[in-house]
N, C-alpha and C positions, 0 to 999 in steps of 0.2 A: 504494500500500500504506500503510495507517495506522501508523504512528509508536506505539510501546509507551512509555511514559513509563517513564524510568530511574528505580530506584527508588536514592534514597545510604544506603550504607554505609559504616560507620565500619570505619575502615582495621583495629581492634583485631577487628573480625566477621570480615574478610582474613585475617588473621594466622590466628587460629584455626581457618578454614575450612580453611587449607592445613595445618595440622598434623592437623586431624582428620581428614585424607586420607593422613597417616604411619603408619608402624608404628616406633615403635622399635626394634624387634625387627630390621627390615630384609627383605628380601625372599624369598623362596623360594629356595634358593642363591644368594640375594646381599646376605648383609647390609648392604652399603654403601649398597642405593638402598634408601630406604625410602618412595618412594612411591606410593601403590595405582594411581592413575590412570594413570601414565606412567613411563616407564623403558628404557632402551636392552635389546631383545629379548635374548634368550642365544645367536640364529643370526644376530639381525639389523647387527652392527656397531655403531655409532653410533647409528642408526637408532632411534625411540619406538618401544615397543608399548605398545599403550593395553591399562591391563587386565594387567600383564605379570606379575604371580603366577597368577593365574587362568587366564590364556593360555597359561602353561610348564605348569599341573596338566594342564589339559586337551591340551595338545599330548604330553605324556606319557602321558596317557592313567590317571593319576592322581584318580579320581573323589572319593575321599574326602576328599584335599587340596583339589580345585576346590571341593566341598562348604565345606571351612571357610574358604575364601579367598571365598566367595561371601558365608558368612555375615560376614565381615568386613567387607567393602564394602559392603554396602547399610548395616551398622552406622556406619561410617564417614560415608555418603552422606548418612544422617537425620540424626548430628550435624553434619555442616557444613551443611545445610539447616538444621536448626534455631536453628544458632550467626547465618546469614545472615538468618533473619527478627531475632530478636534487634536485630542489627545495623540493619536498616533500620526495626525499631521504636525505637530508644534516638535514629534520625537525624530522626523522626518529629516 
């Protein structure tokens, strides 16, 4: 299998990636986690759920919520992609 050349990024494109995947706001009844991607479930124990606003709208059955938790996340997902080219164009 061919080898993908790692592309560097500067540690300050990091930082920002992982915040542009927060909400300050905090989660769907959980203000404590604030972040999109991952989060201990609300059935699951300790346990990650990946998606875990979005995954509590829709496990409640919640459509309007999952609607705007949808639209937050791909808003979220273009800025830390955009933040990560950034980044590996500034390492360029």
């Amino acid at each position: 299998m061919p080898s993908i050349p790692a592309t560097p990024i500067s540690h300050a494109a990091i930082i920002a990636q992982e915040r542009d995947l927060t909400r300050q706001v905090g989660l769907l009844g959980r203000p404590w986690y604030k972040h999109m991607i991952y989060a201990p479930g609300l059935s699951t124990g300790c346990a990650a759920q990946a998606l875990p606003a979005l995954a509590t709208a829709l496990d409640s059955g919640d459509l309007a919520t999952a609607r705007e938790y949808r639209g937050l996340l791909i808003r979220s997902l273009r800025q830390a992609t955009s933040d990560a080219r950034k980044g590996a164009e500034s390492r360029s």
